[in-house]
VOLUMMAR-290993 format. One line per 2 residues: number of its first residue (from 1); their letters; for each residue x, y, z of C-alpha. Coordinates in nm, 4 decimals, always signed. Layout:
N
NUM = A = X,Y,Z  ...
! end
This chain:
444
1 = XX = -3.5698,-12.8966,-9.3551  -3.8310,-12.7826,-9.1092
3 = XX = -3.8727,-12.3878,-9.1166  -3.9051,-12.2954,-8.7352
5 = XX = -3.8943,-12.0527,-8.4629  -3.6777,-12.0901,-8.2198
7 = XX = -3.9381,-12.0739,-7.9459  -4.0738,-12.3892,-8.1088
9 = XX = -3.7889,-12.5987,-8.1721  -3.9218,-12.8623,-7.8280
11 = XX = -4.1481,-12.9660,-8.0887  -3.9309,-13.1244,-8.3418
13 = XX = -3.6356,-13.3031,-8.1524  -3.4531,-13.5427,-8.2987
15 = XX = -3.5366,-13.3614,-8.6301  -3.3330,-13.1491,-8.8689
17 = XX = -3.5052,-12.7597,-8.9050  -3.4080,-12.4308,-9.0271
19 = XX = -3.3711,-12.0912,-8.8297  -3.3174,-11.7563,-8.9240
21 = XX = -3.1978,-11.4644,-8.6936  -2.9713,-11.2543,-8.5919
23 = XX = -2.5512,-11.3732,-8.4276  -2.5762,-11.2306,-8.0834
25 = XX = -2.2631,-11.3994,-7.9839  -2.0021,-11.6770,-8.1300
27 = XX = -1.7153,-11.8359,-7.9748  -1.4762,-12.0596,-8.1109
29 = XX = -1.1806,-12.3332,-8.0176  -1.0625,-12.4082,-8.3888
31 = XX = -1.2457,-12.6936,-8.4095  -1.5832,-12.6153,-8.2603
33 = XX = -1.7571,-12.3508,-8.3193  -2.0486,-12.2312,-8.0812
35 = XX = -2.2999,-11.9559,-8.2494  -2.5515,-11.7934,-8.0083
37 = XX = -2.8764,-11.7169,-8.2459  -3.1926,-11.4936,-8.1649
39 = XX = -3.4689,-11.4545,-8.3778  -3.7397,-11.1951,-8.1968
41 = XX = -3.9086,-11.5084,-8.0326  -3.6309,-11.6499,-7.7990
43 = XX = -3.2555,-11.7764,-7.7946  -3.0413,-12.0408,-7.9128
45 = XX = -2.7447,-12.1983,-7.9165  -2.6076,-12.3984,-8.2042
47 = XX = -2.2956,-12.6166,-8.2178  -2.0674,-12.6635,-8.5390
49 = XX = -1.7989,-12.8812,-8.5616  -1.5043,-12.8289,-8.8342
51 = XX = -1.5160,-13.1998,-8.8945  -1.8902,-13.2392,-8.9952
53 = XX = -1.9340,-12.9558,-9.1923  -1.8786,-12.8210,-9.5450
55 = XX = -1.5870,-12.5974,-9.5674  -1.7890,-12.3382,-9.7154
57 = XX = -2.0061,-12.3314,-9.3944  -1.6733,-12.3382,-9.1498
59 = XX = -1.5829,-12.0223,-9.3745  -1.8894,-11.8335,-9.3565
61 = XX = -1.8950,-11.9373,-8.9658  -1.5648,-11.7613,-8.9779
63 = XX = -1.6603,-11.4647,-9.1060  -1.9276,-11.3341,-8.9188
65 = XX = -1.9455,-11.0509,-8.7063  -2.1996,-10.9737,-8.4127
67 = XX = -2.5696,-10.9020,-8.5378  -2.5061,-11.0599,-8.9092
69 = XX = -2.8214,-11.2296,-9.0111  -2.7839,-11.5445,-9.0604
71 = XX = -2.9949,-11.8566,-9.1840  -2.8657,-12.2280,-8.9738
73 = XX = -2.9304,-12.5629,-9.0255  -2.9328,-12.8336,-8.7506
75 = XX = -3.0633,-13.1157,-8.5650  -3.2419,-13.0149,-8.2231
77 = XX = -3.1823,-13.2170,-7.9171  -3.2550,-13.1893,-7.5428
79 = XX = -2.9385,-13.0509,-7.3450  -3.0349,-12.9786,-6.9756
81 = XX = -2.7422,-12.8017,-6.9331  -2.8716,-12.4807,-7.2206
83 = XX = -3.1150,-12.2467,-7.0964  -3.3929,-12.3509,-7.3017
85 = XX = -3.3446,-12.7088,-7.2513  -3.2307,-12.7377,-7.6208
87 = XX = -2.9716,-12.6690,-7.8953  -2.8525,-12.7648,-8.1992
89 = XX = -2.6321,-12.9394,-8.3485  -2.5111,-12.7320,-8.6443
91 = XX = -2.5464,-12.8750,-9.0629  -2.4942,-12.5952,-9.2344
93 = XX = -2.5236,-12.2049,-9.2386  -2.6133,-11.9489,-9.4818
95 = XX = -2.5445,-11.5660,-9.4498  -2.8212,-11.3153,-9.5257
97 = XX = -2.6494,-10.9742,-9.4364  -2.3327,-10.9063,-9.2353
99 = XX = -2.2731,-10.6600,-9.0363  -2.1012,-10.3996,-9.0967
101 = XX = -1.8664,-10.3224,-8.8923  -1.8309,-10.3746,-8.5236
103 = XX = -2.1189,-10.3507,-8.3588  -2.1312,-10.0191,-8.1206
105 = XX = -2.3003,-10.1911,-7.8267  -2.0262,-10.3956,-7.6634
107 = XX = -2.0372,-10.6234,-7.3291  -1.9401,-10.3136,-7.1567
109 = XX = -2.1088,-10.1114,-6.9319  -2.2352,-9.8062,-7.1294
111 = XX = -2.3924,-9.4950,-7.0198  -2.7819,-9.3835,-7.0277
113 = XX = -2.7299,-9.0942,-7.2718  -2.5048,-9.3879,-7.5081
115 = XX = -2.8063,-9.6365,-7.4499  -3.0437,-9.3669,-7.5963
117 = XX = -2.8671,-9.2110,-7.8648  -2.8308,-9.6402,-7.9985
119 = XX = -3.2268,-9.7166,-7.9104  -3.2284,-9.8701,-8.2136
121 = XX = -2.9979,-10.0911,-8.1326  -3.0349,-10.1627,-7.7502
123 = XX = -3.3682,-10.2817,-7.8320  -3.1901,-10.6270,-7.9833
125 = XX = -3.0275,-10.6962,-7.6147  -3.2010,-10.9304,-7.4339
127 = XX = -3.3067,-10.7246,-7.1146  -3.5236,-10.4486,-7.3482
129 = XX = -3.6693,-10.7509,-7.5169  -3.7840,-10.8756,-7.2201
131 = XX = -3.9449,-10.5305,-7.1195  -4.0810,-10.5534,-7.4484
133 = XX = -4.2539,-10.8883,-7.4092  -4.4101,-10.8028,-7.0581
135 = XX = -4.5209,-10.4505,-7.2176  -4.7036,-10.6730,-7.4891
137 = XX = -4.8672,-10.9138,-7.1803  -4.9884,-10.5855,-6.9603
139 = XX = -5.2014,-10.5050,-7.3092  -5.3060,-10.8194,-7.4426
141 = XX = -5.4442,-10.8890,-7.0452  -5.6119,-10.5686,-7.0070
143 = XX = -5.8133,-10.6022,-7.3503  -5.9297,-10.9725,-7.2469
145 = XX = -5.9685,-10.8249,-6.9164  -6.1701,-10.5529,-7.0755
147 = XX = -6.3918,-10.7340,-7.3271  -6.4467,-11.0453,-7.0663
149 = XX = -6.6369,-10.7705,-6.8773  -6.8247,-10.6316,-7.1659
151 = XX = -6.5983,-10.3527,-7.2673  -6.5851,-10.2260,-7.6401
153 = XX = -6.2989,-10.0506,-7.7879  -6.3436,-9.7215,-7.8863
155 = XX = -6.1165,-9.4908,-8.0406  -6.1411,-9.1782,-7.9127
157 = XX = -5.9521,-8.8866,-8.1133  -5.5562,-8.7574,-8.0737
159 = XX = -5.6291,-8.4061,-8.2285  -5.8299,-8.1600,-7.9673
161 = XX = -5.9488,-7.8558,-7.9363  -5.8927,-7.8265,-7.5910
163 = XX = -5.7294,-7.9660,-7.2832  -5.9425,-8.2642,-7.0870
165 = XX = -5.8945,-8.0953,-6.7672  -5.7879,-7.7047,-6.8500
167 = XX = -5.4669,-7.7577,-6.7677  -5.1622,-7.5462,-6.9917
169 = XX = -4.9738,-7.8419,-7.0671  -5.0438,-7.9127,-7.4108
171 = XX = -4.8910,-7.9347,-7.7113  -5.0024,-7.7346,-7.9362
173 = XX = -5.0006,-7.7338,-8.3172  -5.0829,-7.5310,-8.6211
175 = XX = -5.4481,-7.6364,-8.7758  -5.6676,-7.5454,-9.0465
177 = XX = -5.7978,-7.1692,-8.9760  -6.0402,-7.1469,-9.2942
179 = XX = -6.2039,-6.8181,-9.1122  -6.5557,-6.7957,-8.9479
181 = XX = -6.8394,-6.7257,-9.1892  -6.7405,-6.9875,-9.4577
183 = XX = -6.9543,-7.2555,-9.4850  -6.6826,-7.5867,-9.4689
185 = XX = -6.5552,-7.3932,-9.1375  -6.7459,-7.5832,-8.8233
187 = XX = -6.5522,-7.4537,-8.5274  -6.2113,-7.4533,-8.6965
189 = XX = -6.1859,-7.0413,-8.6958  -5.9225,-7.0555,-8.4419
191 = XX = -5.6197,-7.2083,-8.6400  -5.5190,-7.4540,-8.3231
193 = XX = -5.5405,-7.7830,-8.1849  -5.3901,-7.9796,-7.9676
195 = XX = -5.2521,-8.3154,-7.8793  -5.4685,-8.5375,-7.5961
197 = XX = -5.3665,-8.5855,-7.2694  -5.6874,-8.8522,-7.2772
199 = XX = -5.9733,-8.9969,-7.4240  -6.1857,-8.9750,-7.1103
201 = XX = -6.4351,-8.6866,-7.2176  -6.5150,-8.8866,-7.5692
203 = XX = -6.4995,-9.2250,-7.3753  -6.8176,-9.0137,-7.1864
205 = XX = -6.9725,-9.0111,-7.5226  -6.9020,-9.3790,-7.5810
207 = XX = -7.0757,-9.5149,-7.2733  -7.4083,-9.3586,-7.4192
209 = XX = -7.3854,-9.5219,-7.6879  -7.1984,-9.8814,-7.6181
211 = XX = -7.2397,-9.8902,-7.2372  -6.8946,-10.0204,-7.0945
213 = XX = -6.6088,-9.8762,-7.3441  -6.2448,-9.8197,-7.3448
215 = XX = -5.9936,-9.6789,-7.5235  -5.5691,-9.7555,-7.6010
217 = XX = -5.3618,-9.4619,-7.7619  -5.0707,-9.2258,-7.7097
219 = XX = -5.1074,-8.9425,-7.5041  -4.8719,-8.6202,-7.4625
221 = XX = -4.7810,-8.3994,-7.1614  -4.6250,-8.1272,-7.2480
223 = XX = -4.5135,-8.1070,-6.8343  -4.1677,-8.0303,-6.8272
225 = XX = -4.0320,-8.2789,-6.5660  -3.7024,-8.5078,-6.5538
227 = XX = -3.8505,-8.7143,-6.3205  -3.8065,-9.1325,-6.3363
229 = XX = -4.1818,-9.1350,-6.3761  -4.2234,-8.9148,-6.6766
231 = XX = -4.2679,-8.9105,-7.0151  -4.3997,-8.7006,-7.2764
233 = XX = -4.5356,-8.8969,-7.4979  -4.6719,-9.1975,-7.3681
235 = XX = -4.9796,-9.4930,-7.3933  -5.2897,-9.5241,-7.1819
237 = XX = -5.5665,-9.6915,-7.1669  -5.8799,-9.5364,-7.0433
239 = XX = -6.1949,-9.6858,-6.9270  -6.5656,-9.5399,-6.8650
241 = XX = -6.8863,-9.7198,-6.7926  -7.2136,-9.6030,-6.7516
243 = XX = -7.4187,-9.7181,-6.4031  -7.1019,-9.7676,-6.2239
245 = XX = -7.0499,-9.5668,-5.9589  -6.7330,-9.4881,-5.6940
247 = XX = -6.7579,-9.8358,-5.5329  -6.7513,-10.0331,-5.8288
249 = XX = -6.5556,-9.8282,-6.0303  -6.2526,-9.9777,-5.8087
251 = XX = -6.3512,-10.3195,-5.7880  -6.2923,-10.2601,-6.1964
253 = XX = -5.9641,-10.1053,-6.1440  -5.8594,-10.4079,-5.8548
255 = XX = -5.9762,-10.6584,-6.1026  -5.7202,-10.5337,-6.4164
257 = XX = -5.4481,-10.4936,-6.2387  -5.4972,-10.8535,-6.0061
259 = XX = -5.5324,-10.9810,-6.4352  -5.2367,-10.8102,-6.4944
261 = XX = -5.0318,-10.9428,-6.2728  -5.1821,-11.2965,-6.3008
263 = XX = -5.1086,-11.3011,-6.6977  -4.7486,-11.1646,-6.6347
265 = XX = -4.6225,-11.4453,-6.3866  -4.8391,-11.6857,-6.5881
267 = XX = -4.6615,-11.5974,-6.9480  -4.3418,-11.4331,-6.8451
269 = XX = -4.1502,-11.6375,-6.6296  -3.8474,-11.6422,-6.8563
271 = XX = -3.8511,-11.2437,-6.9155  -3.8657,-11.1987,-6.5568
273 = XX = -3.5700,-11.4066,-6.5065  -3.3672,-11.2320,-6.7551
275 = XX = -3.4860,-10.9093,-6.6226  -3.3253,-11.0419,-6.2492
277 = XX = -3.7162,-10.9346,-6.1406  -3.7929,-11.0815,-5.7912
279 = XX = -4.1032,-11.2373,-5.8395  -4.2413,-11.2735,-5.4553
281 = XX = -4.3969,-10.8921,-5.4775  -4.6009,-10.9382,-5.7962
283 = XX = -4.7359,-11.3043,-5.6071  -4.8454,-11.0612,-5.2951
285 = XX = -5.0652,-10.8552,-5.5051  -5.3970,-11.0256,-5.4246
287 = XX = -5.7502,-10.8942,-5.4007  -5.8571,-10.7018,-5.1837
289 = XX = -5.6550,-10.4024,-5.1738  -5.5647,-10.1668,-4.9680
291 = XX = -5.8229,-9.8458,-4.8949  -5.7363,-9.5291,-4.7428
293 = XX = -5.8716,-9.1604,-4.7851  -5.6814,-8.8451,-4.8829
295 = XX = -5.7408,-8.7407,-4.4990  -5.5881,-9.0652,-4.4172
297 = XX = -5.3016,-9.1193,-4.6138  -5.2273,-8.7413,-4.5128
299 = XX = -5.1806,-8.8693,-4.1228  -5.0062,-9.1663,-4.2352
301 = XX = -4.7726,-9.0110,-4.4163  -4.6956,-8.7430,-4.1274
303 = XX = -4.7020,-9.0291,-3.8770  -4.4266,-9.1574,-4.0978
305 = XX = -4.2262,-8.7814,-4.1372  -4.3570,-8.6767,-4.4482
307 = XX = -4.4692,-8.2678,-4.3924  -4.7489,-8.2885,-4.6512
309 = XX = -5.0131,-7.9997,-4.6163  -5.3997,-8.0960,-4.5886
311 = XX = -5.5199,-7.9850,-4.9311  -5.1480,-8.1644,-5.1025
313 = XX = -5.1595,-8.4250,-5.3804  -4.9123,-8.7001,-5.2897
315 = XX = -4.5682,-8.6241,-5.4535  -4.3446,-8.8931,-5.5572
317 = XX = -4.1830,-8.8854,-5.2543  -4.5051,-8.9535,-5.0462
319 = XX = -4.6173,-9.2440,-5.2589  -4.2762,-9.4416,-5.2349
321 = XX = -4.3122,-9.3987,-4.8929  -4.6961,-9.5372,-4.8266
323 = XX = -4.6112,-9.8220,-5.1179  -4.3490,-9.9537,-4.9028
325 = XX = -4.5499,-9.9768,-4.6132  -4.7674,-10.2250,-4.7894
327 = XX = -4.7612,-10.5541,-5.0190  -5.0052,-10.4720,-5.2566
329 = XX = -5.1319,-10.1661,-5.4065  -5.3389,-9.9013,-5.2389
331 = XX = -5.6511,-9.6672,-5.3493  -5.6151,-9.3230,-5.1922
333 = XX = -5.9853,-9.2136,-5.2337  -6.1886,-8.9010,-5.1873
335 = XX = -5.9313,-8.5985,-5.2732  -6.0199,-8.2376,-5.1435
337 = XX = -6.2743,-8.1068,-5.4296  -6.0633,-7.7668,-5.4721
339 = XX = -5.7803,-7.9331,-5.6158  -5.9279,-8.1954,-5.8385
341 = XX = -6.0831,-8.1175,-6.2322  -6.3826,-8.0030,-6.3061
343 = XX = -6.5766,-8.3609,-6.4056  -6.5614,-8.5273,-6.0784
345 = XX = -6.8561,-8.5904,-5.8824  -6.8909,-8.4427,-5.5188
347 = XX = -6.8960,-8.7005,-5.2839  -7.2966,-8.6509,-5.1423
349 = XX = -7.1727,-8.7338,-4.7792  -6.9152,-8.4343,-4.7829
351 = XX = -6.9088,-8.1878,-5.0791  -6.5339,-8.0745,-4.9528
353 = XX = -6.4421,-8.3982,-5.1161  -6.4681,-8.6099,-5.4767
355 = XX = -6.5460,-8.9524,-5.5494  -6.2287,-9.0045,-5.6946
357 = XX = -5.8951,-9.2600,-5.6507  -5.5294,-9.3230,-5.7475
359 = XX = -5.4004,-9.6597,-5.7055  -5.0544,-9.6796,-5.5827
361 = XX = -4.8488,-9.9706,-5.6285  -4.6249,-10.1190,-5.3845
363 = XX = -4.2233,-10.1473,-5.3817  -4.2270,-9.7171,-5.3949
365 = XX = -4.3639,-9.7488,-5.7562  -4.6434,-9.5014,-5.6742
367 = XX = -4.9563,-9.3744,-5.8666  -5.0638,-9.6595,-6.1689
369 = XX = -5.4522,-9.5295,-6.2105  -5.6617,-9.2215,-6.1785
371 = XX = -6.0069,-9.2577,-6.2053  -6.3420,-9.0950,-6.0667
373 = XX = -6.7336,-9.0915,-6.0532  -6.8363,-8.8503,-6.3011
375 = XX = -7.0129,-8.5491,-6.2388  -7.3785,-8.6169,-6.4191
377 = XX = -7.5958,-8.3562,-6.3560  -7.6205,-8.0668,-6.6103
379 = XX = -7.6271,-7.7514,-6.3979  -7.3801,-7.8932,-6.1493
381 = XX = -7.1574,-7.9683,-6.3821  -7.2122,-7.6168,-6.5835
383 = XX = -7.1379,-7.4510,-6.2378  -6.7769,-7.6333,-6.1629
385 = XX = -6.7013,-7.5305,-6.5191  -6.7803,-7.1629,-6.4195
387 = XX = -6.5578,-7.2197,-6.0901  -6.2652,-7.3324,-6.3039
389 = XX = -6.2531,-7.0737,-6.5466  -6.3327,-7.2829,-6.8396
391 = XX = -6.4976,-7.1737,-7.1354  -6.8199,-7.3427,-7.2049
393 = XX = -6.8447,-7.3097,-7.5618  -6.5537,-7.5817,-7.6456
395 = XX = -6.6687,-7.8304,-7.3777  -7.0689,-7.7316,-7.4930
397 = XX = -7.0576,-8.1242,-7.6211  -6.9657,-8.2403,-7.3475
399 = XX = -7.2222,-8.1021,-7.1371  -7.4702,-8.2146,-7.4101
401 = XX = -7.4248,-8.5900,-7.2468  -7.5959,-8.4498,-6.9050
403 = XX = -7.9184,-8.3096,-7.1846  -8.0093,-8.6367,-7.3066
405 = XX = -8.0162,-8.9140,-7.1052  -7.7850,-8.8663,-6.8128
407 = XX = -7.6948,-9.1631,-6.6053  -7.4420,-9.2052,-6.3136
409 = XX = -7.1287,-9.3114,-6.4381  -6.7697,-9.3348,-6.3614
411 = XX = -6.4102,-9.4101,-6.5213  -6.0482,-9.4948,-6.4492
413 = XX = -5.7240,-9.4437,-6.6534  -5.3881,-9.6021,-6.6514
415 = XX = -5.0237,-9.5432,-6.7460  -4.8948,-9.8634,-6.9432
417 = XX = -4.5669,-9.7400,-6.9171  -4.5760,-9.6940,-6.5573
419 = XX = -4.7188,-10.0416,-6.4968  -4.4742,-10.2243,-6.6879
421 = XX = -4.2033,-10.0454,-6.5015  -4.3352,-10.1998,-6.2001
423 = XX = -4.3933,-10.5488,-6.3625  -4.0438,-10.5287,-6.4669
425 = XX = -3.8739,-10.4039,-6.1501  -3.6994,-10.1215,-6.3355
427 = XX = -3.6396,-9.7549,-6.1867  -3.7270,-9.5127,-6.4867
429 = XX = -3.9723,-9.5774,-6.7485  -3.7874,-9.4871,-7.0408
431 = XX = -3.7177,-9.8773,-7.1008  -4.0763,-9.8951,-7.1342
433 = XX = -4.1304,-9.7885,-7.4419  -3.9503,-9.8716,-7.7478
435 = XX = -3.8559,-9.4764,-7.8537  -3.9003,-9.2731,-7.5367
437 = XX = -3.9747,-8.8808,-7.5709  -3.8097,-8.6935,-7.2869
439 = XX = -3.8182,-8.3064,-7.2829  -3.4519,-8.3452,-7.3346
441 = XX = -3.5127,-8.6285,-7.6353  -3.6568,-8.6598,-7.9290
443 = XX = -3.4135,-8.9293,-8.1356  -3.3843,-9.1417,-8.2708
! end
């Protein structure tokens, strides 16, 4: 018989192949039995009947238990009435593990804290394979988007010396201290490093090298918030290119996301359905999008009841409430300088302000993407340092890139997590990922 994956059993109908998955679910009437079969690529259902089989595969149909791994034989036909449009009719059945006992996730509703502790499990169920399908969509469309617009990948490093932006929240972890004054020791006297919050500053480095270059890691926050919207360790992708400036750093950042969105309605039709996701929001998000400055969204947001100060960053609160004034996403641009990092260029027309955006997306799902123009100029940049209380000799590198060569150039970076919670239409990202890490979790 035919080896096959499920997903590709339209292609041999009328014909006899083999599967081999996982029981989901079985029913029986004594004389038919009906086994439900999933496999990682989709979802089958297969029809024996005690008449036209062996008794050694009525047995062994007899004997299973949810989740044993199984290998079937059948015929495929059409059945309009299955979700797939197919099913099989059932030869013959071989048993590769069974389970072993009952399985602990049951048709039940179970709680959060149950859901986690069983991760391992819940994965199999078909909703969190469907977040796990879109998840896979959001990345493979933002590398094609990426190297269609003459983006390399570069990997940019996980171990730091220092925070991207100066902030505390950092995890931090014992490291080689070999002592200053012997000669293998380069600026490893200290004994500490740290994980990245982002790639951005070595992306910087990239860009004089390759141009256009982005990067696709984990990150860690060592912020300790419950919120819906947080993790602490969690994947982004960051982007810099060199001769891009504010403008067209967010025609960039409107072109990924309108990808995004295209490649998920275009590939994921059946995960959305599973996932009960209404569609008609993700068809509204269409080019152009939204603008508004920090000034602006401030009045908006008061017009609307919100008590948000001049110099605030929008809370969670404030986003939801703009994003659901709108049907696609919106860039707040131009933040007040004093309460943005160190890197980002003064915006030439008013200095009180940055060249810098997040993009919210609609349906309250809030902030997606940071990104800015880069500050470029040497002694500019050496005096924000100074005005943030950072020490130069860690980030001496890094102002290096304004010695040799300095061009204008700007950058962008994005929560996958975040994103495919919106995609999915879920309310905390900790589907998102197959193992989240909460400040409250760490298993399994």
């Amino acid at each position: 018989m035919t080896p096959s994956l499920i997903s590709r059993i339209h292609q041999f109908v009328g014909q006899e192949v083999q599967l081999q998955g996982w029981a989901f679910n079985f029913r029986s009437s004594g004389k038919i039995f009906f086994l439900q079969l999933r496999d990682g690529s989709a979802r089958v259902q297969i029809v024996y009947s005690k008449a036209d089989v062996s008794e050694e595969t009525w047995s062994a149909l007899e004997s299973l238990r949810l989740e044993s791994s199984v290998r079937v034989f059948g015929r495929v036909k059409e059945d309009a009435r299955a979700p797939s449009g197919f099913e099989l009719d059932g030869l013959g059945l071989e048993i590769i593990s069974i389970a072993a006992d009952e399985y602990p996730i049951g048709k039940k509703d179970h709680g959060p804290d149950f859901l986690l502790d069983n991760r391992h499990l819940w994965l199999r169920s078909e909703k969190q394979w469907a977040v796990q399908r879109v998840r896979d969509t959001i990345i493979m469309a933002t590398y094609n988007y990426f190297h269609e617009n003459d983006f390399v990948k570069f990997d940019t490093p996980i171990l730091t010396p220092t925070s991207c932006e100066g902030t505390t929240e950092l995890f931090e972890m014992d490291y080689f201290d070999m002592g200053k004054g012997e000669p293998e020791a380069v600026n490893v006297g200290t004994g500490k490093a740290y994980l990245s919050q982002s790639g951005q500053l070595y992306l910087e480095a990239g860009i004089m090298s390759l141009g256009r270059a982005f990067d696709f890691g984990p990150v860690f926050r060592a912020e300790k918030s419950k919120t819906r919207r947080h993790l602490t360790e969690f994947w982004m992708m960051d982007a810099e290119a060199a001769f891009v400036e504010h403008v067209e750093n967010m025609q960039i950042q409107e072109g990924l996301i309108c990808r995004i969105v295209h490649d998920v309605l275009a590939n994921c039709q059946h995960e959305l359905k599973v996932l009960e996701r209404d569609t008609k929001p993700l068809e509204a998000v269409q080019a152009p999008f939204v603008h508004m400055t920090h000034q602006e969204a401030i009045a908006k947001l008061r017009e609307l009841g919100s008590d948000i100060g001049d110099m605030d960053d929008l809370g969670a609160d404030d986003e939801t409430i703009l994003t659901q004034q709108f049907d696609r996403p919106i860039f707040i641009e131009k933040y007040p300088a004093a309460v943005k990092a160190f890197y980002m260029k003064r915006d030439p027309l008013n200095p009180e302000f940055v060249l810098n955006n997040d993009m919210l997306a609609p349906e309250g799902y809030g902030e997606i993407i940071g990104g800015s123009q880069r500050e470029d100029d040497y002694e500019t940049l050496l005096q924000r340092m100074h005005e943030h209380n950072l020490a130069i000799e860690p980030f001496q590198w890094y102002l290096d890139l304004r010695k040799y060569g300095s061009v204008p150039h700007s950058g962008f970076g994005y929560g996958l997590e975040r994103i495919t919670a919106w995609m999915c239409g879920l309310q905390h990202i900790r589907e998102t990922i197959p193992f989240p890490r909460l400040i409250n979790r760490l298993t399994p």
